[in-house]
N, C-alpha and C positions, 0 to 999 in steps of 0.2 A: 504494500500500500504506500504508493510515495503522496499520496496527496495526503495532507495534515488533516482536511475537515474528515475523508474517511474514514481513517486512525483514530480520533477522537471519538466518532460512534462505534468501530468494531477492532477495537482492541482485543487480543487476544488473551490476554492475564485472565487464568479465574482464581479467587481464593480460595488456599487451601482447604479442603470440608474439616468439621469437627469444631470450630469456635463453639465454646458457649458459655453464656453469663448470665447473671440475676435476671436481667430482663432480658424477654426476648426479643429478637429481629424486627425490625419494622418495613414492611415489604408492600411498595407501593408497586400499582401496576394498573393498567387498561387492558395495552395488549399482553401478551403471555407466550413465551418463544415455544413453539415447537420444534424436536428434533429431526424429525421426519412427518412425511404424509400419513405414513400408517397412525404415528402417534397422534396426527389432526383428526382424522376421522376418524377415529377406536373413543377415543377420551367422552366420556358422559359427563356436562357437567353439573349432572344431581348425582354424583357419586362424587366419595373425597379419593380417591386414588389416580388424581391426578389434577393438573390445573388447566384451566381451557380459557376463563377470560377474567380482567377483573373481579367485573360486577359480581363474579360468580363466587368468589374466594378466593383469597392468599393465603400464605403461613400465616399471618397474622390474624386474619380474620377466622381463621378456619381454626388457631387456638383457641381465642375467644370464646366460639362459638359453642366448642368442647364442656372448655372452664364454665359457662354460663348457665348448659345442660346440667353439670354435676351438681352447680349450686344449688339447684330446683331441684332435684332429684330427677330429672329426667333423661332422654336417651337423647332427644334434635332437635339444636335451636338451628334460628335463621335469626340476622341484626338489621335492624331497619334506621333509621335518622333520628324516630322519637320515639316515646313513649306511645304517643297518639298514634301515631306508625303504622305500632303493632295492635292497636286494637282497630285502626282501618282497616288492614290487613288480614285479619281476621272473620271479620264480616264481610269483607269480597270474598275471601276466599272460600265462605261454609255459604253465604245467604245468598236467596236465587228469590225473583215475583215470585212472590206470591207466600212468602214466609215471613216467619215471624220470630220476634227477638224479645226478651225480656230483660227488662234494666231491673236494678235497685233504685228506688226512690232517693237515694244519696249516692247515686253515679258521679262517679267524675266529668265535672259538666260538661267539657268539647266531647266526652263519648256520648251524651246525650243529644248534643247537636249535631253531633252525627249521624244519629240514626235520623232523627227529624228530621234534616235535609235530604243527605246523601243516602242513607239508604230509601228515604220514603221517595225519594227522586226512581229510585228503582226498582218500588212495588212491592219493597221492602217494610212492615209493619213494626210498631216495638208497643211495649206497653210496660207502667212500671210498675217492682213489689213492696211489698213489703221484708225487709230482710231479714227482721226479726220473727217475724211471723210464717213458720217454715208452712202451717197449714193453708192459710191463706193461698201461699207461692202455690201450692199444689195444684189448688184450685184452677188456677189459673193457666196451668198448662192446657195448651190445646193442640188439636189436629196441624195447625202449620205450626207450632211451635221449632224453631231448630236448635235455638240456639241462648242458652242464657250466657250474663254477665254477675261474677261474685266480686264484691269489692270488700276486703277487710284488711282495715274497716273503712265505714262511710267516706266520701269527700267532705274535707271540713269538718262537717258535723261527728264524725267518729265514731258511729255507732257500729257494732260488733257482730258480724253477721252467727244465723246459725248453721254454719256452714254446715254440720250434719244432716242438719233437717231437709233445707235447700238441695242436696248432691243427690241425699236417697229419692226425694222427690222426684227429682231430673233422670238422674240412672231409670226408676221405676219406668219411665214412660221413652227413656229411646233416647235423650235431646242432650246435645255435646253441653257439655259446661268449660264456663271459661274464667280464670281466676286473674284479676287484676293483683299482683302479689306485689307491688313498690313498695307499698308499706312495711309488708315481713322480709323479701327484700330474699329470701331465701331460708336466712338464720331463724329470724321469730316464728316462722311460718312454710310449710310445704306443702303445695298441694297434690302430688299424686298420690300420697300415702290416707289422703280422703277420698282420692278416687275420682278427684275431678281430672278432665282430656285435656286440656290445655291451660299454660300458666306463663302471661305475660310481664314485663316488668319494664318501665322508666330507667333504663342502665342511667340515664340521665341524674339520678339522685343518689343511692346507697353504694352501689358498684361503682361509680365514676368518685362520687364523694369530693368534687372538686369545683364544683360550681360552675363549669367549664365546657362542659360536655353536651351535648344531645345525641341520644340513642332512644334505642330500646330493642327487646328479644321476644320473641316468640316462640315456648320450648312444649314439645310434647313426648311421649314416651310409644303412642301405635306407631307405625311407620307410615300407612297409609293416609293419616291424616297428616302425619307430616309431610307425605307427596302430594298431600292438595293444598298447601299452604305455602310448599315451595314453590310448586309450578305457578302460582295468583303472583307471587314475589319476584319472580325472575319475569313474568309478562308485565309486571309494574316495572320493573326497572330497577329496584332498591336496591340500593345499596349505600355503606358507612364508609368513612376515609380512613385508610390506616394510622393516620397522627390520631384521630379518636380512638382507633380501635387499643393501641398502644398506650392510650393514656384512662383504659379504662381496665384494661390489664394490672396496669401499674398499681392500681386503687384496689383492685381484690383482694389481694393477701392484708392488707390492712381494714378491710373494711369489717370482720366480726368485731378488733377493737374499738373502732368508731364507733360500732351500729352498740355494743356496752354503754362505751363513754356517754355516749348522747342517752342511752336509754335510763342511767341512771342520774343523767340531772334533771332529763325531763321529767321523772316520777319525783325529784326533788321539788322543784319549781311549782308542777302543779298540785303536790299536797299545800305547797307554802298558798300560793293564789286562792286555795282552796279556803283559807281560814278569812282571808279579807274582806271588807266588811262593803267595799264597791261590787264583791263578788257573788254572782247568783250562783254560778254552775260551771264546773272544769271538765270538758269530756276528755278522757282520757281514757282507754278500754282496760288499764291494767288498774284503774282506781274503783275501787267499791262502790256502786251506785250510777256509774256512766254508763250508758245504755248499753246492755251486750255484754257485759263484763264477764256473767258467767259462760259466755262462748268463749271468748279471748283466753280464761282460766283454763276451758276444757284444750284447747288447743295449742297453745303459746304459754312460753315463759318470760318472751321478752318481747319491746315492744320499742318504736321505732322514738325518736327524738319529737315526737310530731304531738300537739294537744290543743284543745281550742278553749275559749274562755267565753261564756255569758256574763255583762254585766247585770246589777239591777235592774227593773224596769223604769225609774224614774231616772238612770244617769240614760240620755240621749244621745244620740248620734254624734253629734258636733264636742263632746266631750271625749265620748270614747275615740275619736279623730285625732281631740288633744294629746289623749294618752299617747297612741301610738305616735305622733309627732315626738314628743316629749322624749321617745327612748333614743337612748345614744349607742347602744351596744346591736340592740335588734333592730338593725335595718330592713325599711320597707322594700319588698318584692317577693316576688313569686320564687316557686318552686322550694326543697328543699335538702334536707341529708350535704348539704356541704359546708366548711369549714366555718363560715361567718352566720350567726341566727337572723333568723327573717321573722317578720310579723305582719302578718294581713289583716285587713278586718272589712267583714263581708256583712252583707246585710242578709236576714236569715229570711225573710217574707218571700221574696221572686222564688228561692231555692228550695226551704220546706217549711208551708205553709202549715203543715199539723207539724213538724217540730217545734214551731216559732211558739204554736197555741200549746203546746204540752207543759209548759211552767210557765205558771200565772206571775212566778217571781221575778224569772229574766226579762230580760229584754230582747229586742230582734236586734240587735249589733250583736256580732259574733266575732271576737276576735281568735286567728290562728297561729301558735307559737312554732317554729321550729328552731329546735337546738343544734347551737353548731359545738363550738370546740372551745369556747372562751372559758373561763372560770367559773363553777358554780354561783362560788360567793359573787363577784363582781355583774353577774347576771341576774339575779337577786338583787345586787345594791340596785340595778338600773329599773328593772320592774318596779318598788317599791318607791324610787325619784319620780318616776311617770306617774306612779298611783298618789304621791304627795301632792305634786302637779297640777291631776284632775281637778283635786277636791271632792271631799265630802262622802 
């Protein structure tokens, strides 16, 4: 090769095999070299015994993918961009006209708006349950049912599904179940050992743990349903960047310490909020008396950094606004499980209208705590500066 610019692309150096270290390789790609035509045309790529194109997997993605299955206890994930992702993803890939889907009344609300849109755009129905109420759910299955969604616990509101009642229900009559697991994250919570088919997760929050990231997985343990969840994902086009994939790698082996760390200030924090005298109600599902508690008990030991707070009924909106203005530690935004604490604060009426009426002592402001990494004590100090703050 005496030209420089061809030299530059087909060098002939490869390095030596056998490197390896803490972390592993980070292996970017589109295209994918083949060494012959036999190897182009033989290679399948919905098998891993070999590589065919990007989108499809690398080394990097194709650990991932392994590591993310083990978490869940399952056998095949697939990594999508988000959380949301994997629950679109989901329902293209199982719901067809003329079927039907059931929410929880405390869904996570873009999977709500999803089905009211996009699937109702495709003759796709949903209707919500009650989560608590395993007899109710039952009821309610019908003839196009295909497909439910388990969320524990609630969005926001925290409530505690009973995930036995809900599975036998579903099992009994034929209809795949699908477990939203971000919150157990793998550790507090597994779902095939209940015997629900599929279990999604927000790699975005407790596995990335870095505030940094958007993913998400989708892992099942049949095979076959995992060939119809790959085949909807490779006709989508999805796929995650290996600097994410790399950097959600990196956050796994430290993530049961985290998912501890946070788990035990959060049960600090909100027994303390619990005693306050601005304070109606702390849900938190590992606390006595938060809705659900004794499913979270039957199921779980441990329990994610995450818990919401009701004020009284007479402290208002424009107050509880203050508080959360006031904190200096819990910075406002979305999402959670990463290093720095967040505080939301939502209004309970649009989202649940019978949780809002269920205590006559809260109020509809709802504020959401998520713990990051800071200091018990000094999270505490900041909580108790904002509640000085309020007033009253």
């Amino acid at each position: 090769m005496s030209d420089l610019s061809t030299a530059l692309v087909h060098d002939d150096y490869e390095p030596p095999a056998g490197f390896r270290a803490p972390q592993p390789g980070i292996f970017k790609a589109s295209t994918v070299i083949f060494p012959n035509v036999a190897a182009l045309r033989s290679r399948d790529w919905r098998r891993r015994d070999g590589y065919t194109y990007g989108l499809h997997g690398t080394p990097t993605t194709f650990l991932l993918e392994e590591r993310i299955a083990r978490l869940e206890g399952g056998r095949h994930a697939v990594l999508v961009p988000s959380g949301l992702a994997a629950i679109a993803l989901v329902g293209q890939a199982l719901l067809s006209p003329g079927d039907e889907v059931l929410l929880p009344d405390n869904v996570y609300g873009p999977s709500r708006e999803f089905a009211r849109h996009e699937l109702a755009r495709w003759g796709v129905t949903h209707r919500p349950y009650d989560p608590l109420d395993a007899a109710g759910f039952a009821a309610l299955i019908g003839p196009a049912t295909r497909l439910v969604w388990l969320e524990a616990p609630g969005s926001v509101t925290m409530e505690f599904p009973d995930l036995a009642g809900l599975v036998a229900a579903a099992r009994s009559r034929g209809v795949v179940t699908a477990l939203d697991n971000t919150w157990g994250a793998g550790v507090a919570l597994r779902g095939f050992g209940l015997g629900i088919d599929i279990v999604m997760q927000a790699l975005t929050k407790y596995p990335s743990g870095g505030g940094d990231v958007l993913m998400g997985s989708v892992v099942t343990q049949d095979a076959a349903l995992h060939e119809r969840i790959k085949l909807t994902h490779m006709r989508l086009g999805l796929g995650v960047g290996a600097n994410d994939a790399e950097a959600v790698l990196r956050g796994l082996p430290s993530m049961p310490l985290r998912y501890a760390a946070q788990d035990a200030v959060a049960r600090r924090l909100a027994a303390w909020l619990a005693t306050q005298p601005a304070v109606a109600q702390v849900l938190h599902p590992a606390l006595p008396g938060s809705p659900g508690h004794e499913h979270w008990a039957r199921h779980c030991s441990a329990a994610a950094g995450l818990f919401s707070v009701r004020f009284r009924r007479d402290i208002d909106a424009a107050r509880v606004h203050a508080f959360c203005d006031a904190l200096r530690l819990f910075k406002l935004g979305y999402s959670w499980a990463g290093p720095v604490s967040l505080v939301v604060p939502y209004d309970l009426n649009p989202m649940r209208g019978a949780a809002a009426a269920a205590d006559a002592a809260a109020g509809t402001e709802l504020v959401r705590f998520s713990v990051g990494l800071e200091s018990a004590d000094d999270l505490q100090a900041d909580l108790a500066q904002a509640l000085a703050s309020m007033g009253g």
